[in-house]
C-alpha positions in Angstrom: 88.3 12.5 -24.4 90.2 9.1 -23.9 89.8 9.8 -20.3 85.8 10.4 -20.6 85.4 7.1 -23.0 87.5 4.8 -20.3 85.9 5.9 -17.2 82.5 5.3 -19.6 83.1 1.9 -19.8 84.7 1.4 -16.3 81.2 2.6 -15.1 79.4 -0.1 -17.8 82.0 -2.9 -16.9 81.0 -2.1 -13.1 77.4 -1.9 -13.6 77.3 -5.3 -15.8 79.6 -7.1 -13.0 76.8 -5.4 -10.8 73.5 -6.9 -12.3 75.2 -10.5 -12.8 76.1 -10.4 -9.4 72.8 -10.6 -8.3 71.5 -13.4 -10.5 71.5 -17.0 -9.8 73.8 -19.7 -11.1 71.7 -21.4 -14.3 71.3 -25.1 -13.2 68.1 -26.6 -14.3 65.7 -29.0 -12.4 67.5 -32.4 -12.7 64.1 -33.7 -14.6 63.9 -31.3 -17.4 65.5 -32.7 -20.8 67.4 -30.1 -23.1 65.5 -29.4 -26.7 68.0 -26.3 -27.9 70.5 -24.3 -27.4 71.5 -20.9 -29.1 73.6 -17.7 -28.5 74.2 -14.3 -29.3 74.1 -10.9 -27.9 70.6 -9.6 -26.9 71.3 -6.4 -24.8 74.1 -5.3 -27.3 76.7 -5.4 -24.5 79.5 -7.3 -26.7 78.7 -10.4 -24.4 77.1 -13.5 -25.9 73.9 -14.5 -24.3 73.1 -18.5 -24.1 69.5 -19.2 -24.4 67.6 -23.1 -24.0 64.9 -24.6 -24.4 63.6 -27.3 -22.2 60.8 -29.7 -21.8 60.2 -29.9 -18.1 58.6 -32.6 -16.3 54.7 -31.2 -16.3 52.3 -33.1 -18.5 50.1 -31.1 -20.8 47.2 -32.7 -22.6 47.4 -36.8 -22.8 51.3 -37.1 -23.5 52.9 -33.9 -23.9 54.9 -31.8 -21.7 55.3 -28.2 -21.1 58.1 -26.2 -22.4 60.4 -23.7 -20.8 62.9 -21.0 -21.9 65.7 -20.2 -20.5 67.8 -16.7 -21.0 71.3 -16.8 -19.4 74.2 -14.7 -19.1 78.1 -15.3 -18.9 79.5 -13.7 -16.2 83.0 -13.8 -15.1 83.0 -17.7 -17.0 79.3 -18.9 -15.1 76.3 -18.9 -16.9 73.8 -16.9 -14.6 69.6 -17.1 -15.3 68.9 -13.4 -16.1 65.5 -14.6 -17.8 62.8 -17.5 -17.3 59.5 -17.9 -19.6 56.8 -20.6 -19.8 54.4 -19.7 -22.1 55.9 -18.7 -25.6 56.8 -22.2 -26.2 54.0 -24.6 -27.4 54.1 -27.9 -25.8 56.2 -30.8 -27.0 53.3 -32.3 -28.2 51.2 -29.8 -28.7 49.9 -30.7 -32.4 46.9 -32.7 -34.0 49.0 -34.7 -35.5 52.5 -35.5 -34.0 55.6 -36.5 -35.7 58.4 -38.0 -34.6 59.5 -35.4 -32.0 56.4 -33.3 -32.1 56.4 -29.7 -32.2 59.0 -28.1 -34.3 60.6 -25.9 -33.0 63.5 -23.6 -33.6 65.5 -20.3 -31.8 67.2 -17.9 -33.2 69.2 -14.8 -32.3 69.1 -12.2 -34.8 69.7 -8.4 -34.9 70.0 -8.4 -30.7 66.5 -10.2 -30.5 65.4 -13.4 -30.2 63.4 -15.5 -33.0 61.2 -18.6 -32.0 59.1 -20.7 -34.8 57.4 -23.3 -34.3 54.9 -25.4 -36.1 51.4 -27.4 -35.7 50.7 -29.8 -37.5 46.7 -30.5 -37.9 47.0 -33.7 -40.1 49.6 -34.9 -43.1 48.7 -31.9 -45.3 47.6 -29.0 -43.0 50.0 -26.8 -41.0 50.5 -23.9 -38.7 53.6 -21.9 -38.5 54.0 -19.2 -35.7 57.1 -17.2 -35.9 57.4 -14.7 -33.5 60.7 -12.2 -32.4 61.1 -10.7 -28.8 63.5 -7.4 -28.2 65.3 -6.3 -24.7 63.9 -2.8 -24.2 62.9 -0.5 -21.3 63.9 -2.8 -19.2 62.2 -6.3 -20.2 60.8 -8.2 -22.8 58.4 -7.8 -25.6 57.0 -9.0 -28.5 57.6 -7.2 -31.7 56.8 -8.8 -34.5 54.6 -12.0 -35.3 54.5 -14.1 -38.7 51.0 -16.6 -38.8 51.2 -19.1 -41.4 48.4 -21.6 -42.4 48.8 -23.7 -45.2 47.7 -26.8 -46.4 50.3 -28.3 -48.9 48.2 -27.8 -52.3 44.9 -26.2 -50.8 45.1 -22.9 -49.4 48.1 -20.4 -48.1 47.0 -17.6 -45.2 49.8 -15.6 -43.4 49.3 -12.9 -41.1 52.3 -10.8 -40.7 52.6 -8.1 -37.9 55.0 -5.3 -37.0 53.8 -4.4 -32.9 56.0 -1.4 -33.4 54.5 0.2 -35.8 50.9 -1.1 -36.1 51.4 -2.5 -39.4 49.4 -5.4 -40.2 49.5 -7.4 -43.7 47.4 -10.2 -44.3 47.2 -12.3 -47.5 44.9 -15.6 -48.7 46.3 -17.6 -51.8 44.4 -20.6 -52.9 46.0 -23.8 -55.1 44.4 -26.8 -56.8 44.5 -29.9 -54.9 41.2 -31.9 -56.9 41.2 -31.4 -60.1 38.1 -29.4 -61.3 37.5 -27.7 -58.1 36.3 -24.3 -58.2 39.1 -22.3 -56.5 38.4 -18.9 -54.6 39.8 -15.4 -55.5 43.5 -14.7 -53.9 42.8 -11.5 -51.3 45.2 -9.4 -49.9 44.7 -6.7 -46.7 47.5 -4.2 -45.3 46.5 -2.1 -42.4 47.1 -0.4 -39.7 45.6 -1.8 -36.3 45.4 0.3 -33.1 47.0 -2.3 -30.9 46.4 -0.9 -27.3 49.3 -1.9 -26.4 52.8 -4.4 -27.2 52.9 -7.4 -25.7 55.1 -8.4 -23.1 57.3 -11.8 -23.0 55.3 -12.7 -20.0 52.0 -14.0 -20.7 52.3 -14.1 -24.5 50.7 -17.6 -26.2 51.5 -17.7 -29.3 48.4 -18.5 -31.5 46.3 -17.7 -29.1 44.8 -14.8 -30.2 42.0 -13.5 -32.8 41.1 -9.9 -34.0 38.9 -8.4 -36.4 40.2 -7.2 -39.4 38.7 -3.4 -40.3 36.0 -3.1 -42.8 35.9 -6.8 -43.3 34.2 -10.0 -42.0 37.1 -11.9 -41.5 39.8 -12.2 -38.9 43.7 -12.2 -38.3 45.6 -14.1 -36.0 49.3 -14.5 -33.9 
């Protein structure tokens, strides 16, 4: 049995040593500026995987700049690129109404998957929060799970809140009382199922980008 388990792992060991032989050494274009950093195992391996953020040097709208991620592994004390993606991440100043640094954004690694969030804001009281979580399976990347928040600070609450894996869908509109007086409308709730064709992959996914139907109603969810 001891032997069986060691000559397992010599085979893993190998076949890790393998794959990060044939990626390339991480070094970023000299013009892109660092925004985060974060690690943590995503292929459940035992080995830490480094992931950053970057605003690279490719305007987007009148003064923002595109955003890239970054997905690197340690091998043998070098940090090699296993993974490159430039369009889950919202442009620096991708927002009606910037702040300070602009979009805020953070990464996580939680559970062996990665967690992005990042927030719009429309004006001083309205705001967008998309939080969305990407797992390693089958080979490559997907999105699992998405969290849409729309809020205004005193005005209104909608969040969307999807589970790609199993089709689940909930969906929920609280109101508040920002003028006094005002008539306010009827808090709604909606938990479905949705017959996604099929789960997203890293590549290509926008998030916020996207608008569906919700069954037996006239209004709409979003991620």
């Amino acid at each position: 049995m001891k032997k069986s388990f060691f000559a397992l792992s010599g085979l893993l060991l190998f076949a890790l040593q393998s794959i990060g032989q044939t990626m390339p050494d991480f070094i970023p274009p000299k013009n892109y500026k660092p925004v985060l950093e974060t690690r943590g195992d995503l292929d459940k391996d035992g080995i830490e995987e480094v992931v950053y953020a970057f605003d690279t040097d490719k305007p987007d709208g009148k003064d923002g700049l595109k955003r890239i991620l970054y997905i690197c592994k340690q091998v043998d004390g070098k940090v090699k690129l296993w993974k490159s993606n430039n369009t889950i991440l919202r442009s620096n100043k991708d927002c009606g109404f910037c702040v300070d640094a602009g979009v805020n954004l953070s990464i996580k690694i939680k559970n062996s998957t990665l967690v992005t969030e990042q927030t719009f804001n429309h004006n001083s009281r309205h705001f967008s929060t998309w939080k969305n979580i990407y797992r390693y399976q089958n080979n490559d990347w997907f999105v699992i799970g998405s969290t849409m928040n729309d809020y205004d600070t005193c005005d209104f609450n909608y969040q969307y809140d999807i589970n790609f894996s199993t089709r689940q869908v909930n969906v929920s509109y609280t109101y508040g009382d920002c003028d006094e007086g005002k008539k306010i409308p009827k808090d709604s709730y909606y938990s479905f199922k949705y017959p996604f064709k099929t789960i997203h992959k890293m590549d290509g996914f926008a998030p916020g980008r996207y608008e569906l139907k919700i069954p037996k109603s006239d209004r709409y969810f979003y991620y």
